[in-house]
N, C-alpha and C positions, 0 to 999 in steps of 0.2 A: 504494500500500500504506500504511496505516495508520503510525503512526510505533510505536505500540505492538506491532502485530505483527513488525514492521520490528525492532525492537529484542530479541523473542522469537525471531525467526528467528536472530538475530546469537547471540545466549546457548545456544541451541541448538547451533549450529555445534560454539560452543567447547565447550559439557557433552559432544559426542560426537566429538570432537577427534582424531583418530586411528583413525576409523571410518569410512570413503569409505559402506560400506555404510548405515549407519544414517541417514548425514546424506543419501543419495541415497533413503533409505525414506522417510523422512517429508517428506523435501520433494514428493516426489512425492505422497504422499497429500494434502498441502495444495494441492497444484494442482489434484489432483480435487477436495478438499472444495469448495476456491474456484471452482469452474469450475458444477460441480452448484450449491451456493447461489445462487450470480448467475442461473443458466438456469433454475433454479426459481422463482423472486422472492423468495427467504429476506430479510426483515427485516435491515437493518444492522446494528443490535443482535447479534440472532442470527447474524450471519454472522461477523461479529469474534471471539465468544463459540467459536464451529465452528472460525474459524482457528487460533486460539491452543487448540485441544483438538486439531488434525491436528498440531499441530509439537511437542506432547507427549508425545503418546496413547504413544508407545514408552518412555518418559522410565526406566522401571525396569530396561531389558535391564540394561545394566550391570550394577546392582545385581542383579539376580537371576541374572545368570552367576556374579558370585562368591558370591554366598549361597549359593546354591543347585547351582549345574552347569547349569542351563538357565534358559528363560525360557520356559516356558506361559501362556496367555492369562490363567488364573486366577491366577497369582504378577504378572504385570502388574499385572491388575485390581487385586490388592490391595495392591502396593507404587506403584505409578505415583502413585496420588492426593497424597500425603505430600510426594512429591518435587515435582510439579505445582505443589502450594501454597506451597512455599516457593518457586520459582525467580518463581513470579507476584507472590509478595508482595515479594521481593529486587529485581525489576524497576520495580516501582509500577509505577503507572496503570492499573490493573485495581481495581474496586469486589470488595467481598469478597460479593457476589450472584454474578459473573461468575467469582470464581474457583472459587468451589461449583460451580458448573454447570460449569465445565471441566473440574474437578476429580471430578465426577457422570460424566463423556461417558470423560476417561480410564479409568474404575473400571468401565466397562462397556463399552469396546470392542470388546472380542470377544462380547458378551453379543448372540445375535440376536431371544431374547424374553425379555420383552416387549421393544418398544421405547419408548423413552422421550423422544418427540417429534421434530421434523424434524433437529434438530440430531444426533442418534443416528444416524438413518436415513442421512446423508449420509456422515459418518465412516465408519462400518458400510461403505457403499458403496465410498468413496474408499480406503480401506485392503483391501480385498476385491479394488479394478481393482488395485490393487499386487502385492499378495502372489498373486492368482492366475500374472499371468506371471514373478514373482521366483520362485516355486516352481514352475513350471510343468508345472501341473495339466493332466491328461486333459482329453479333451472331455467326458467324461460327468461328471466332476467340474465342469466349468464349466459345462453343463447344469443342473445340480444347483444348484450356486453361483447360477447365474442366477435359475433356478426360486424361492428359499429365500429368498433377504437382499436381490434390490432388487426397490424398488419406485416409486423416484422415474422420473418419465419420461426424465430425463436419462441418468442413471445405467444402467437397463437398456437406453438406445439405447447408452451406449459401450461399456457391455462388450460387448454383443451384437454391435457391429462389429468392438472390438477385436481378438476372439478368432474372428471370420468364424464367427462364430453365423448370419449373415444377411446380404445384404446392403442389408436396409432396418432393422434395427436388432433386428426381431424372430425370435426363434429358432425355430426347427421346431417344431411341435408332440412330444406327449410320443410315447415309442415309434420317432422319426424318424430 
């Protein structure tokens, strides 16, 4: 691991410090994000850029539980970037190119169109295999889920396993 993501992950921990759940959310999404990037051949670059946007991407529940009373995708998207920025620039070792785009990847998380290059499409994914069985969704909602948001090869073979869509990765046809 990276010494910079290494050190994201540690500041992480402690910004949701009293949260089993949250710190077990996004680590879990980073292991998918990391797991798809690698099996798909995502560029180093872009893969660092992906990790450090998976152990973010949630960074405003907090803040939007007490602002607000909840935390919907849209109060993320729009609170999470702000926070994102500072905690990467407080960190150093991040180019302010890399914290844009992380800061880009947080701010559309839940966003499923357009998408906005490989690095979207993975998060999207990685956060989607989580929160489908944290919340656990129907099968025709994860039908759906499947159908709609992946489309990386990697990504639609786990969740299609995970959730015994198939047992070669790919799901029933429609109707089935």
């Amino acid at each position: 691991m990276q010494e910079r993501i290494r050190r994201l992950f540690h500041a992480m921990i402690a910004f949701d410090a009293g949260d089993p759940d949250l710190i077990q959310h996004f680590t879990k999404v980073h292991s998918y994000a990391r797991l798809i990037a690698a099996s798909e051949g995502i560029d180093p670059h872009t893969a660092v850029v992906l990790e450090a946007a998976a152990l973010v991407h949630d960074i405003a529940i907090p803040l939007c539980n007490q602002k607000y009373g909840s935390h919907p995708g849209a109060l993320q998207e729009k609170e999470g970037p702000p926070l994102a920025r500072q905690m990467l620039r407080d960190l150093g070792g991040f180019t302010e190119a890399e914290i844009d785009r992380v800061c880009a990847l947080v701010g559309e998380h839940h966003t499923i169109d357009p998408i906005d290059g490989i690095d979207h499409q993975i998060l999207l994914e990685a956060d989607f295999l989580v929160n489908s069985f944290e919340n656990a969704h129907t099968r025709e909602t994860l039908l759906h889920t499947w159908r709609r948001v992946f489309s990386t090869h990697t990504g639609r073979k786990i969740y299609a396993l995970m959730f015994g869509l198939s047992e070669n990765g790919t799901p029933p046809a429609e109707g089935r």
